[in-house]
C-alpha positions, 0 to 999 in steps of 0.5 A: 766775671762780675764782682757780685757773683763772685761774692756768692762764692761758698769758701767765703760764706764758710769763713763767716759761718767759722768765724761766727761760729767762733766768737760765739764759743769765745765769748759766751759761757757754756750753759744747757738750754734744756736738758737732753733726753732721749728724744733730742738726742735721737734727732741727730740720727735722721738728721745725718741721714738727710743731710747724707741723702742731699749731700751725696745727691747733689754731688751725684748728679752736679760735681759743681753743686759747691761751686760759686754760682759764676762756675756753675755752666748748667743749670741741674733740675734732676735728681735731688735738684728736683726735690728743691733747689738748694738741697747742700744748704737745707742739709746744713741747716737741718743738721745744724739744728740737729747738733744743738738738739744733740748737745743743747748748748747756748753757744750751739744754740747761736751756732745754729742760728748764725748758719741759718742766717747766713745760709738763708742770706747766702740762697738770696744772693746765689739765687740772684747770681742764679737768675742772671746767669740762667734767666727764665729757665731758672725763673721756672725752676724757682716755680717748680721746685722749693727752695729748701724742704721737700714738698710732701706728694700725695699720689691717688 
C-alpha cells in the first residue's frame, strides 16, 4: 500500500472540511450576505433530490464508492458511474451551495467554498490514485465521462 493513496482517504479529507467548517462558524460573526426569499430558499429542495439521487446511486451499484481509492478493487462505469466520475463529491458540492442559498450566512458562505476547495482538491488527488491503480482503462473512463456534472443528451 503507498503512502500517497492512503492520503486519498475520504475520513481524513471530512475532518478537514470539519475543522474548517469549524473555525470558520468560531471566528467569523453571523451576518446574511443577501436577504433570503423564496426563490433561494426553494433551491434546497432539487438540491436534496440530487444529492439523494447520486448519493443512493453511487451506493447502489458500488458499496465501495466512500472508500479510499487504495480499497477500491474495480473500477464501477455503470449506472450514476456513467453519468460522471465522482457523483458522492459533485452532490456535496451542490447541496453545500444549497444550504448557504437556504440560510445565506457569511459563515455558510465560507463553508461552502472551503467544501468546494477541498472536495475539488481532493478529486485531483483520488483521481491520481485512480489512474495508478487502473491505468488506461481509467484514462478512458476520464474521456468518456465528466468529472462532476451530467452532460446534457440531446436525442434526435
Amino acid at each position: 500500500m503507498n503512502i500517497k493513496q492512503k492520503s486519498v482517504s475520504p475520513l481524513l479529507m471530512w475532518l478537514i472540511v470539519i475543522a474548517g467548517l469549524f473555525l470558520a462558524f468560531q471566528l467569523i460573526p453571523a451576518r446574511f450576505v443577501f436577504p433570503r426569499n423564496l426563490f433561494t430558499s426553494f433551491l434546497i429542495f432539487p438540491s436534496v433530490v440530487y444529492w439523494l439521487y447520486f448519493l443512493t446511486g453511487a451506493l447502489k451499484v458500488h458499496r465501495q464508492a466512500p472508500l479510499s481509492a487504495d480499497k477500491i478493487n474495480k473500477l464501477v462505469t455503470d449506472g450514476v458511474y456513467a453519468q460522471v466520475r465522482h457523483p458522492i463529491y459533485s452532490a456535496d458540492i451542490i447541496l453545500g451551495w444549497a444550504i448557504f442559498f437556504f440560510y445565506p450566512d457569511v459563515r455558510l458562505m465560507i463553508g461552502a467554498h472551503w467544501l468546494m476547495f477541498v472536495l475539488l482538491f481532493w478529486i485531483h488527488r483520488e483521481e491520481k490514485a485512480l489512474i495508478e491503480k487502473f491505468g488506461s482503462e481509467y484514462l478512458e473512463y476520464m474521456k468518456r465521462v465528466p468529472k462532476m456534472f451530467p452532460k446534457k443528451t440531446i436525442s434526435k
